[in-house]
C-alpha positions as CSV (number, residue, x, y, z in Angstrom):
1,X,-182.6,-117.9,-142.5
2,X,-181.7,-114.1,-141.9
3,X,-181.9,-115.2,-137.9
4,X,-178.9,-117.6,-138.2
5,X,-176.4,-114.7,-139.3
6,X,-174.7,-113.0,-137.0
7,X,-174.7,-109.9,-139.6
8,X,-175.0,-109.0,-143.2
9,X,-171.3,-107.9,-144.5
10,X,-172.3,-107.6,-147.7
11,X,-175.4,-106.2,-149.4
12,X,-176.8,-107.1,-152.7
13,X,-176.7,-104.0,-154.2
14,X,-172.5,-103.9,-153.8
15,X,-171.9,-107.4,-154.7
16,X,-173.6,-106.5,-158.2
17,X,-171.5,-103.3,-158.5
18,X,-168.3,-105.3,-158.0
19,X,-169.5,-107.9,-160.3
20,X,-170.1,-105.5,-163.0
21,X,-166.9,-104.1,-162.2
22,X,-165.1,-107.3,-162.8
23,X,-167.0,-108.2,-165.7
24,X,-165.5,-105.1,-167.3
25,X,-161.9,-105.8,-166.7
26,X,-162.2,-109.0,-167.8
27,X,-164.4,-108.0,-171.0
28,X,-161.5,-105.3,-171.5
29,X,-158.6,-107.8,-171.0
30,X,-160.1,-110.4,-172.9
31,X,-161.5,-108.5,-176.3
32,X,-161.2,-110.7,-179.3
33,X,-159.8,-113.6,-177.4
34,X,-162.8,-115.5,-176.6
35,X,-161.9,-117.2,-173.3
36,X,-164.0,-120.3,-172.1
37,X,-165.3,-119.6,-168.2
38,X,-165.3,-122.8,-166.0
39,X,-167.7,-122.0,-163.0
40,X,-166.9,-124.3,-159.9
41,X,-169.9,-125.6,-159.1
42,X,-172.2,-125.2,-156.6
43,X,-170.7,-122.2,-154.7
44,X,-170.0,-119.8,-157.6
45,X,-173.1,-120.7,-159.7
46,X,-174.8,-117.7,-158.4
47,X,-171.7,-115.2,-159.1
48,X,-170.8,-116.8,-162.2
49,X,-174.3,-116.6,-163.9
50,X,-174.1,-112.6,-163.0
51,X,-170.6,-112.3,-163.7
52,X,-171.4,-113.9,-167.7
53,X,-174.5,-111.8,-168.4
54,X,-172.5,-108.6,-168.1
55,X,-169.4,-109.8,-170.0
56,X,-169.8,-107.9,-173.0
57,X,-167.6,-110.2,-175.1
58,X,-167.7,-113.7,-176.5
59,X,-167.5,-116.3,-173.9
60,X,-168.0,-119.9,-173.9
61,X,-168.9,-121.4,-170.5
62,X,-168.7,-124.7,-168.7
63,X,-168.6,-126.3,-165.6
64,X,-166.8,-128.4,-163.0
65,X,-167.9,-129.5,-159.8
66,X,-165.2,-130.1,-156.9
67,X,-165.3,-130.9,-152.9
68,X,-163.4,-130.6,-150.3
69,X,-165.9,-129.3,-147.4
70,X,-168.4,-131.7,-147.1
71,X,-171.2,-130.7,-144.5
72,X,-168.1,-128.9,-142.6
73,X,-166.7,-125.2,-142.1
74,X,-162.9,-126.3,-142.9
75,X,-161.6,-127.7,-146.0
76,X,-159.7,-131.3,-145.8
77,X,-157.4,-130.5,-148.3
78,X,-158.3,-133.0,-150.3
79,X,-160.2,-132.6,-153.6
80,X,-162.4,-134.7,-155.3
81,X,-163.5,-133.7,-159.0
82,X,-167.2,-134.7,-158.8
83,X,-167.5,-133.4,-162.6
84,X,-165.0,-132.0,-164.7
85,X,-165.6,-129.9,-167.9
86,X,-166.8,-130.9,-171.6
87,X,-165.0,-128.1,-173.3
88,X,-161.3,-129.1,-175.3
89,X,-159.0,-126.4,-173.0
90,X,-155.6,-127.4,-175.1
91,X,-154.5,-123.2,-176.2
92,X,-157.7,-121.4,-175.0
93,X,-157.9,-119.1,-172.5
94,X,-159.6,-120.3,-169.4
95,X,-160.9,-118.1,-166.4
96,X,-162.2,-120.2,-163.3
97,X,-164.8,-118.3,-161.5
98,X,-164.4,-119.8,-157.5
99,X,-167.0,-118.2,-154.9
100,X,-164.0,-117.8,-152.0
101,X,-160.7,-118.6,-151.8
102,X,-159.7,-119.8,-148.2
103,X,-157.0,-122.0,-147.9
104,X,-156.4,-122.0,-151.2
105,X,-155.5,-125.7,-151.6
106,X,-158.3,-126.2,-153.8
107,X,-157.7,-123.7,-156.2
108,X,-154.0,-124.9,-156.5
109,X,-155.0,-128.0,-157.4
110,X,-157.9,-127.2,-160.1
111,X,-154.9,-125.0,-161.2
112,X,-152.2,-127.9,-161.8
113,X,-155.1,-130.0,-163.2
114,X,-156.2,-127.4,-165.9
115,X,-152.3,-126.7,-166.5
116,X,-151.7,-130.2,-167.8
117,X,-154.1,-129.6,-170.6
118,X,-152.1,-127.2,-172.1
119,X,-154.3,-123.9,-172.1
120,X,-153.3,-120.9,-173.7
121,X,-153.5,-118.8,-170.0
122,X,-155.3,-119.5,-166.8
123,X,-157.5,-116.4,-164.9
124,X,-158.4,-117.2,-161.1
125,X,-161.5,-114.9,-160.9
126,X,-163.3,-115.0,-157.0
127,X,-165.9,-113.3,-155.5
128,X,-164.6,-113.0,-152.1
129,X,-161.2,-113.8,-150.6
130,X,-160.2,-114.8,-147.0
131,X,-156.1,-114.0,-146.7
132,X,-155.8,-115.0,-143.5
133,X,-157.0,-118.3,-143.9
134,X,-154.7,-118.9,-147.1
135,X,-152.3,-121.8,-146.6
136,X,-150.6,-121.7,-149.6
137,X,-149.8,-118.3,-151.9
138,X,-152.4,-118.1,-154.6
139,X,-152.5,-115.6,-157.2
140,X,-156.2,-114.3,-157.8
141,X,-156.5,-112.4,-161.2
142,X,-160.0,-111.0,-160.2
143,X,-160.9,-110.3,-157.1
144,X,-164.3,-109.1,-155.5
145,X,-164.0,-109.1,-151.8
146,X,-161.4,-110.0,-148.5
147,X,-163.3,-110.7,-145.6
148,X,-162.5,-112.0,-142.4
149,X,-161.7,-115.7,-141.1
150,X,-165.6,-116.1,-140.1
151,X,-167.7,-118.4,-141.8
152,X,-169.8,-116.8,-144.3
153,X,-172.7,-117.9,-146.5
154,X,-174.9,-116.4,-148.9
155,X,-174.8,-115.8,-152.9
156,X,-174.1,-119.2,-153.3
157,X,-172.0,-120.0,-150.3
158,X,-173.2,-122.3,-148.0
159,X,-173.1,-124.8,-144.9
160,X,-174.8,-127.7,-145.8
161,X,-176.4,-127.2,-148.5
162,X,-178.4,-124.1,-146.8
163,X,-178.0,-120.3,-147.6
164,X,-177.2,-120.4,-150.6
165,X,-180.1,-118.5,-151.9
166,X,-179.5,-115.4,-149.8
167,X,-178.9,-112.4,-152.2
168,X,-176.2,-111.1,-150.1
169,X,-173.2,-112.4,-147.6
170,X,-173.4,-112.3,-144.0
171,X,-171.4,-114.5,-141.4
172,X,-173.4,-117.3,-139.9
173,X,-173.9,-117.4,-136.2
174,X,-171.6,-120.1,-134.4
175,X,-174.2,-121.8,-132.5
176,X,-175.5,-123.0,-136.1
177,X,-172.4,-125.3,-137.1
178,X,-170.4,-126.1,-134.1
């Protein structure tokens, strides 16, 4: 798998020091609050199970699972909820925990879903954010990364269900999805 990047941008040691870093802030803003943490599934699995093991305050967790890729490198712009949550959000504090923010379209939308059901606040936490590939403005509360408009996978990021289980980021050669 390490032949179809072009390079590694970044390592596995620094995307655990930026995790732990976030996990602080949010353990900091979020003391006696007990916020639930909605991991969209599959991309941020990886970052979310890292990102809750060093939160060093009481968390609940659950899960949704969302699509707008498909087998491609571009998102349609439209979202299908494949499986929302179990958790009651009505006056909690929610943080969703996204593995990239492109165009942003997605997370707007998970955003006005979640907003209907009346939570107390809602956190955009995401590992890596690509700005010049944002279509919309999107405010993210916890950030771990920018990088560049090249398709990247690794740490849970994938094309096609591959790379995922790379322990770092790198950008994939074109000559792999075009």
């Amino acid at each position: 798998m390490r032949n179809d990047l072009a390079k590694i941008i970044i390592d596995e040691e620094t995307i655990q020091e930026k995790v732990q870093e976030i996990a602080d802030q949010i353990s900091k803003d979020y003391k006696g609050k007990n916020p639930i943490v909605i991991c969209i599934l599959r991309g941020a699995a990886l970052f979310a199970v890292d990102l809750i093991k060093k939160i060093a305050i009481p968390i609940e967790i659950d899960f949704m699972a969302v699509s707008s890729y498909g087998d491609s490198t571009k998102s349609s712009g439209v979202v299908q909820i494949k499986k929302d949550i179990d958790s009651d959000i009505t006056g909690r504090h929610i943080i969703i925990v996204e593995d990239i923010v492109d165009t942003g379209l997605t997370l707007k939308y998970i955003d006005e879903y979640y907003e209907k059901h009346n939570p107390k606040s809602i956190k955009i936490c995401s590992l890596l954010d690509k700005p010049e590939a944002h279509e919309i403005d999107i405010e993210i509360d916890y950030k771990g990364f920018d990088v560049g408009n090249e398709f990247v996978v690794g740490y849970g990021l994938d094309y096609a269900q591959k790379y995922r289980n790379l322990p770092y980021i790198g950008i994939l050669k074109e000559e792999i999805y075009k």
